[in-house]
Each structure stands twice: as structure tokens, then as C-alpha cells.
C-alpha positions in Angstrom: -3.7 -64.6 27.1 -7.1 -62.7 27.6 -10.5 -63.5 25.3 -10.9 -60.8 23.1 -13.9 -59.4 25.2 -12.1 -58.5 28.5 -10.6 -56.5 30.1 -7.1 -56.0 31.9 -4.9 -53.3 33.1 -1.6 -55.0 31.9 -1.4 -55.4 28.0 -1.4 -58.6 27.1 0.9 -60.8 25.1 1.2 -62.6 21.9 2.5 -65.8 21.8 5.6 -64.7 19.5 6.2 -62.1 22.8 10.0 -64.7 22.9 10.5 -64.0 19.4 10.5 -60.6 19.0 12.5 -60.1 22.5 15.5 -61.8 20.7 14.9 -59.9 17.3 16.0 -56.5 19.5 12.2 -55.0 19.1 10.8 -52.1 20.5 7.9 -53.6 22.6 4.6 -50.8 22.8 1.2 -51.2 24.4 -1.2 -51.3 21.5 -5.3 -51.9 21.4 -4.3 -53.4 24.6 -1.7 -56.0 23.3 2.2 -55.5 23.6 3.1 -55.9 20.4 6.7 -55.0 18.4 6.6 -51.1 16.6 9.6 -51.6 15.1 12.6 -54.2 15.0 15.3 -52.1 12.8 13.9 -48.8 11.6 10.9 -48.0 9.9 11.6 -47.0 6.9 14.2 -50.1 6.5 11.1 -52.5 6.9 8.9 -50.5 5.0 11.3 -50.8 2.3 11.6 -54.4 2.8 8.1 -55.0 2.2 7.5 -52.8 -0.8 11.3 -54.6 -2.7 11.6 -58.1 -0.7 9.1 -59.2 2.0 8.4 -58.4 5.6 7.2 -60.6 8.3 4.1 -59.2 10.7 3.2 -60.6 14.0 -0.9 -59.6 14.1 -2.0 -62.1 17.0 -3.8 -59.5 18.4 -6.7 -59.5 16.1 -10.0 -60.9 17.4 -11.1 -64.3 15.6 -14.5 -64.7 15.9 -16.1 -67.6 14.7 -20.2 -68.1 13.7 -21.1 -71.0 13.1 -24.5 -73.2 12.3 -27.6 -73.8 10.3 -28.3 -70.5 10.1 -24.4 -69.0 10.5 -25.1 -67.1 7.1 -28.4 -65.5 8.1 -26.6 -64.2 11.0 -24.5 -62.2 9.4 -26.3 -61.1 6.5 -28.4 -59.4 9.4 -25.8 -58.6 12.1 -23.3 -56.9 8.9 -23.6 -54.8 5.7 -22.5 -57.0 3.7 -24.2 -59.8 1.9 -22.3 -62.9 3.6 -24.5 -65.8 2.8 -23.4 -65.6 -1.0 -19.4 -65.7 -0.3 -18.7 -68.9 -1.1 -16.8 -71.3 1.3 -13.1 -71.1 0.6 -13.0 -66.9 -0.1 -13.4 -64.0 2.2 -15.1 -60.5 2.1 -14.3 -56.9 3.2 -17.1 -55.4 5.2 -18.1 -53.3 8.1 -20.4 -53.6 11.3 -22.2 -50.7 12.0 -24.7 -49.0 15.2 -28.8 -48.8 14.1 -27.7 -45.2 13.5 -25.3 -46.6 10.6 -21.9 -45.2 12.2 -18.7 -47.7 11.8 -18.1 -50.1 14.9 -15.2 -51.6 12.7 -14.7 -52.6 9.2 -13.9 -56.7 8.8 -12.2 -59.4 7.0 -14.8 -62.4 6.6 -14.1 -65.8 5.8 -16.3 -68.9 5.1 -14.9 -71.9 6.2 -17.7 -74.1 5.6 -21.6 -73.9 4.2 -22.2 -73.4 8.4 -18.9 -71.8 9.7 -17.7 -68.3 9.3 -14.5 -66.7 10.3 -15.0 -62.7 11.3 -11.6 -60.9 11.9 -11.8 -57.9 13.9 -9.1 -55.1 14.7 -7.7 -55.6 17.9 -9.2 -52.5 19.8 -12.6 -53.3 18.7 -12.8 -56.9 18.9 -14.6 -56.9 22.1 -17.4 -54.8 20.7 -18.4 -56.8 17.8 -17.7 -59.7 19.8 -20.5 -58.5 22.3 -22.8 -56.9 18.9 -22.4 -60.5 17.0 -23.5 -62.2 20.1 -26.6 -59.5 20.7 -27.6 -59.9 17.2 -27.0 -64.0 17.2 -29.6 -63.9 19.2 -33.0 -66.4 18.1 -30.9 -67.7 15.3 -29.6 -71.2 15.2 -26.0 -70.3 15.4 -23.3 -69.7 18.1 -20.8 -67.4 18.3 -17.4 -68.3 19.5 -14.4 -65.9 20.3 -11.2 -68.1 20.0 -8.6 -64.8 20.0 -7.0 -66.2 22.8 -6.5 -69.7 21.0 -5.3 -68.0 17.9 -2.2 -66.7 16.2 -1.9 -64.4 13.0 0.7 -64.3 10.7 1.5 -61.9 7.8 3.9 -62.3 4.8 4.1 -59.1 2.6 5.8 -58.5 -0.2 7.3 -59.4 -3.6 9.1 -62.3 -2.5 6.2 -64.2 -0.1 5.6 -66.6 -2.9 8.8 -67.6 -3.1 9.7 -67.7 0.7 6.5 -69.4 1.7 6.3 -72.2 -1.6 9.0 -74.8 0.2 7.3 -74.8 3.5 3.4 -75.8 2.4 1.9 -78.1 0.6 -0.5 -75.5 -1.0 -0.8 -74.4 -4.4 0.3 -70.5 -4.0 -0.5 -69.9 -7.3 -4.2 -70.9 -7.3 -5.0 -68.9 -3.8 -7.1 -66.0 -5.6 -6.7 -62.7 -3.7 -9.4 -63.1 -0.4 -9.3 -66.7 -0.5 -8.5 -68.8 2.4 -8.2 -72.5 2.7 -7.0 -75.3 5.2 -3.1 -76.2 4.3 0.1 -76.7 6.3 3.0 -74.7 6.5 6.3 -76.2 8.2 4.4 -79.3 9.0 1.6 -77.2 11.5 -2.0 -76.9 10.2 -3.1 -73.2 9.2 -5.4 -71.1 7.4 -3.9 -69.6 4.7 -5.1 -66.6 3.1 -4.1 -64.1 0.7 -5.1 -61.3 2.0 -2.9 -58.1 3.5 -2.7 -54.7 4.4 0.0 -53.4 3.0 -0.7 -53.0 -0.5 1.5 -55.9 -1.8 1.0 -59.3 -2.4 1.0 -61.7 0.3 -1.0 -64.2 2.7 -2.0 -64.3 6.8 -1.6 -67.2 8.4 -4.2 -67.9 11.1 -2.3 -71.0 13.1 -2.7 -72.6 16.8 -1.3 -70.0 19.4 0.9 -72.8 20.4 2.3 -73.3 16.7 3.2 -69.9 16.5 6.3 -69.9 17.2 7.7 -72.6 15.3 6.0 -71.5 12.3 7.4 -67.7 12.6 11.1 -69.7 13.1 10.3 -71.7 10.0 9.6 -68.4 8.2 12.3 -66.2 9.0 14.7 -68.8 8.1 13.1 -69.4 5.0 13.1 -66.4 4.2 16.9 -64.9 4.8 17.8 -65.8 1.2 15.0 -63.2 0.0 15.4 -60.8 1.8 13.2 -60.8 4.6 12.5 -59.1 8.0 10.3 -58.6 11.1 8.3 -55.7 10.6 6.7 -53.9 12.9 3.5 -51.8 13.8 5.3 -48.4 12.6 6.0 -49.7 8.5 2.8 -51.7 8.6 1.0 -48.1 9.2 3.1 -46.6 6.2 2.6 -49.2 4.0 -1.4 -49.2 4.6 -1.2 -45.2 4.0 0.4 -45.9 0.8 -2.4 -48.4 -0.3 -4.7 -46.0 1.0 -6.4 -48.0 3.0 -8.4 -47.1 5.7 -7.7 -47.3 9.6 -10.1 -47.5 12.3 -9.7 -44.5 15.3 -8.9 -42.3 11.9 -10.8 -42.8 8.5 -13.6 -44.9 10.2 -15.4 -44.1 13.3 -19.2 -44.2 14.7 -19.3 -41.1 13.4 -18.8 -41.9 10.1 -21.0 -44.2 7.9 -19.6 -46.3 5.2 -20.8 -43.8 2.8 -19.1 -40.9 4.5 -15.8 -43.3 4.1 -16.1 -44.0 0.5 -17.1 -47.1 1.1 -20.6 -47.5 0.4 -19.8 -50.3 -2.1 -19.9 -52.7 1.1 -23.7 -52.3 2.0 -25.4 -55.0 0.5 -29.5 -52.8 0.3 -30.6 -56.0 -2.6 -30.1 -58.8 0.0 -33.4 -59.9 1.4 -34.2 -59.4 5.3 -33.3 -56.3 7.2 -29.9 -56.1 8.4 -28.7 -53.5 11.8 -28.7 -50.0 10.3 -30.5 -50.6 7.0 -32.6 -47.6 8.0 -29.7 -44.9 8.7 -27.9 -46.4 6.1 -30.5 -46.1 3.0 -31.1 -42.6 4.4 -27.0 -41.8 4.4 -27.5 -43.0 0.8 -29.6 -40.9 -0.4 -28.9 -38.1 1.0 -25.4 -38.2 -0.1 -21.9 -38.0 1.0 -21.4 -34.8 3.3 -17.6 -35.1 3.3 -15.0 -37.0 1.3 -11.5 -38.5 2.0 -8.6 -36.9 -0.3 -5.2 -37.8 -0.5 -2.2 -34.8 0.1 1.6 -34.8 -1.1 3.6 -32.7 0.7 5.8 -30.2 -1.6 8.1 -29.8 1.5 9.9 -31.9 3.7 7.7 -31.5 7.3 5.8 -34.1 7.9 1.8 -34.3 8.1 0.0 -35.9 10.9 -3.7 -36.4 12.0 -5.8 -33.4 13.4 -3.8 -30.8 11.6 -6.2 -28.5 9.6 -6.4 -28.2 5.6 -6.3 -24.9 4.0 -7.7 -23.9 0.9 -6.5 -20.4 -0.1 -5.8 -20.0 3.6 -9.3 -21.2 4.9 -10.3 -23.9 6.6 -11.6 -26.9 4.7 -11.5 -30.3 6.4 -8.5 -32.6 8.5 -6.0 -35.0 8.2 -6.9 -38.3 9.7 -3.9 -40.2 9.1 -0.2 -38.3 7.6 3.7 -39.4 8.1 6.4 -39.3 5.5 6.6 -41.8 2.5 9.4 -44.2 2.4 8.8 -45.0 -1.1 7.7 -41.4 -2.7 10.2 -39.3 -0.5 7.5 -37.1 0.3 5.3 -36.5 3.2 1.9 -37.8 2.4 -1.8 -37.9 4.2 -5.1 -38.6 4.2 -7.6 -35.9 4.9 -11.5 -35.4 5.1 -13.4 -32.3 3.4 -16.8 -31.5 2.8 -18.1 -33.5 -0.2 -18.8 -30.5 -2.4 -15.6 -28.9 -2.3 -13.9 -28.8 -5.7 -10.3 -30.2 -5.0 -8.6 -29.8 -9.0 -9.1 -25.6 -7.6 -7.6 -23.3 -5.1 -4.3 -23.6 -3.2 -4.2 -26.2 -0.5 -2.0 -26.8 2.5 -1.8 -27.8 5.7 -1.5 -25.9 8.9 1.6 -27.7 10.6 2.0 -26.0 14.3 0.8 -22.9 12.8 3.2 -22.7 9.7 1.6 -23.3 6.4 3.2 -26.6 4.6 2.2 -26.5 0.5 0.3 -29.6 -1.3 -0.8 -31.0 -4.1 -4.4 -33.1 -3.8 -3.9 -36.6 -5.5 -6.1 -39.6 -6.0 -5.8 -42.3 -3.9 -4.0 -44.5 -3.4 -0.5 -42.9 -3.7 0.7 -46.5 -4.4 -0.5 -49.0 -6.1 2.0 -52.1 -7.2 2.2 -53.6 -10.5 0.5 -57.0 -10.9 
């Protein structure tokens, strides 16, 4: 496999690439990576997750580690968020951003140790914050160390993960808080396990040696047959996130778009001391207020929404669907959408404009699923 930071015309390969050849899936080039969209169908796997548990092969996330005496300072400059008070064993959600405050990519952090932090990037923008966390390491004592190519990630999502993965480890399941993540074993091979997901159900990622991969992913699809559980691939992992309402970069985040513009100014950190990249644009974006807002849309018909196709409000135009596809789990068609921030949503008649014909629907609050704890 290729570092997370290069380049190559042919997409490169996970280390389960075996795996999901004999599981029947349908290989596509994503971010780069030939990863499985789907083993069965989609909606089969989506409902799998949501009732039972699905298995996710997500090796082609960049791992990029920080580490040193001043690790923490790093990132608390480098990120919006305020990293140096995580404490070591849990993880934070946060974004990256340009001096002008737009969205490089939103990330999972992790602290390993007092000196050692884990950032997980998405796969098609791994390079970038690679190269922007090793610009912006710079004259710190700290390194920076991409070890994507040296790393595997593993997702168990559902109901039933708990259960499935209990036999195999030696952790306690039930005292891994939600964006936690500790050093265990699972089927005898040394991991991080962390229970985290993106899928809107309970669950954990298991970040294991590339090498390892494939015996753990063995260990827990057999573990797993008497709950219920399946490979899952790309497709259901993008319904089940649009569910949760959770945001995908390329669609709800972009350079364009500052964290406020996303709804997600709760993840800049202005009260940590220092000045951290984009502090400026941000505290400006801040005040000034949001100039659009993300909605959520149910479909009152059967066609399906899909990103880029305009919403109506009593026939005019009034924003655009990032992310749409049909629900597995309401039976409707259901989307995310942009508008201007002023526009009163609870008035008017909204649709969308589906190849010219008008499609009726109902503005919601997001998420449009949200399981029961």
C-alpha cells in the first residue's frame, strides 16, 4: 500500500482486498482506495446495521500520529479544537481548517498518551492534513508520523456489537464511554479499540496492524453469524450516516464552508490560549453569523433526492441538496439541503426540483434517526 500522502494512478488496496473478493463484493475506486460498495444489497446491510450489526472495512482512512513534548500544543494550534485538555484514553470530534477558516476536513482525535495523539482523517483528504499538520508542526518539539499504510480500520455497528465482539477481547465493553479508545486485544492481536462510529448506532473501530487485519475481520464474521451479522459496504454506510445526520466531506463540509456555516461552530475552541490557523476568519464567521443553514427534507413521494438538485419554496429557489437517497428505515426518500440562514422553514411549500419535475417535502429537524439508548 501507498502513504497516505501520495500519489498513484491505480487505486490502492486494503489489506482485507482477499476478504471481500470471497464475500462476492462489488469492488469501486474510492478517495483513491478500491474498497467494497456493497456485498448483498444496500438496503439488506443497511438494515442489518440499524436491527443486528454490520461489519465495515475503513482501512483507507489516514492515521496520523503527533507525538512529543509539545504534541498537544501542536494541535491546539494546527486545529479548532482545544486538544491539549482531552484526556489520554478519549477522543474528540473536530475540524482542520485554511487561514481563511474554510473546512480542509472534519477529524476524529485520539490521545494515546500525555505526548502521543492519534488524528484520523477521511481518506480523500488525508494527504492534505497530512502535509498542513506537518507545515504547522513546524518549530514545535513534536513529529508527525503518517502510518496509513501500516494501518488497518475496522468497524462494528449495530445493536448486537457488544455482544459479537465481548468473547473475542479481553476489554471491558461496558466501561468504553462513547469516544474513548484504549489499548486491548481482540482474537489474540493487539488493537485500539474505540467506540466511536458513523452510522448512528452503537459500536467500536478497531485500529489493528495491517498485517492482523485479516485474521481479526475472520475472527469477527465468525463471531458474529449467530447475531446476525454482515459485511457492509460503502453504499449503507452513506445511508446510515444520512440517517444520523451526520455530515460528509465533498457535500456538507467543504473550503467553502466554515464550521459555523456547517452547524458546527461548537468545535472551535476561541477560550484556549495561543492563536490557532484561522482564529482570525473564524471569530469574524462568528460574529457575523451563519449566512446559510443545513435542513433536513422527507420526501412525500417515492423519487428519490440526490445532491445538486435545487429546493423550492413556493416554486422559488431557495438553497441545494448536498447529500439525498431513499431511507431504508423511514421508507421515504430523505436529504440534506443548505439554505440561506434567514429563511423561515416552519412557512411556505417546499420541494425539490428532480429533473425538472417538482417532488413535495416536508422540512424536519435533524437527524431523521436517532436510536434509543
Amino acid at each position: 500500500m501507498t502513504a497516505a500522502g501520495s500519489d498513484s494512478a491505480e487505486p490502492r488496496e486494503t489489506p482485507l482486498r482477499a476478504a471481500h473478493e470471497a464475500l462476492g463484493a462489488t469492488l469501486v475506486d474510492f478517495a483513491g482506495w478500491l474498497m467494497p460498495l456493497r456485498y448483498s444489497s444496500e438496503k439488506a446491510e443497511h438494515t442489518a446495521v440499524r436491527e443486528k450489526a454490520g461489519l465495515f472495512d475503513l482501512s483507507h482512512m489516514g492515521e496520523i500520529h503527533v507525538l512529543g513534548a509539545e504534541a498537544a500544543a501542536v494541535l491546539d494550534h494546527a486545529l479548532v479544537g482545544h486538544l491539549s485538555k482531552v484526556a489520554v484514553g478519549r477522543a474528540r470530534y473536530t475540524m482542520i481548517t485554511d487561514a481563511d477558516g474554510g473546512v480542509l476536513d472534519d477529524l476524529i482525535v485520539y490521545r494515546l498518551g500525555e505526548e502521543h495523539y492519534l488524528v484520523v482523517a477521511n481518506a480523500a483528504n488525508a494527504g492534505t492534513v497530512l502535509a498542513a499538520l506537518t507545515e504547522r508542526a513546524a518549530g514545535f518539539d513534536a513529529r508527525v508520523e503518517d502510518r496509513s499504510a501500516e494501518t488497518a480500520l475496522i468497524a462494528l455497528q449495530g445493536p448486537a456489537a457488544v455482544g459479537i465482539l465481548a468473547p473475542l477481547t479481553d476489554a471491558d465493553l461496558d466501561g468504553i464511554k462513547y469516544y474513548a479508545g484504549y489499548r486491548h486485544t481482540v482474537a489474540g492481536h493487539p488493537v485500539l479499540l474505540a467506540r466511536t462510529g458513523y452510522t448512528g448506532e452503537d459500536g467500536f473501530e478497531l485500529f489493528v496492524e495491517a498485517s492482523d487485519a485479516p485474521a481479526v475481520w475472520e475472527a469477527l464474521l465468525k463471531a458474529g453469524e449467530p447475531h446476525g451479522l454482515v459485511p457492509a459496504g460503502l453504499s449503507s454506510r452513506d445511508t446510515l450516516r444520512l440517517e444520523a445526520g451526520m455530515p460528509l466531506y465533498g457535500q456538507e463540509l467543504s473550503r467553502d464552508l466554515t464550521p459555523f456555516d456547517a452547524g458546527q461552530g461548537r468545535v472551535v475552541k476561541f477560550e484556549k490560549e495561543g492563536d490557532f490557523v484561522g482564529r482570525e476568519a473564524l471569530r469574524r464567521a462568528a460574529d457575523q453569523g451563519r449566512s446559510r443553514k443545513l435542513i433536513g427534507l422527507v420526501g412525500r413521494g417515492r423519487r428519490p433526492v440526490r445532491k445538486g438538485m435545487p429546493v423550492l419554496r413556493d416554486g422559488v429557489e431557495v438553497g441545494s441538496v448536498t447529500s439525498g437517497a431513499p431511507s431504508p428505515t423511514l421508507g421515504k426518500p430523505i436529504a440534506m439541503a443548505y439554505v440561506d440562514a434567514e429563511l423561515d422553514t416552519s412557512a411556505g411549500a417546499f420541494s425539490v426540483d428532480v429533473r425538472g419535475r417538482s417532488e413535495e417535502v416536508d422540512v424536519v429537524d435533524l437527524p431523521f434517526y436517532k436510536r434509543e439508548r
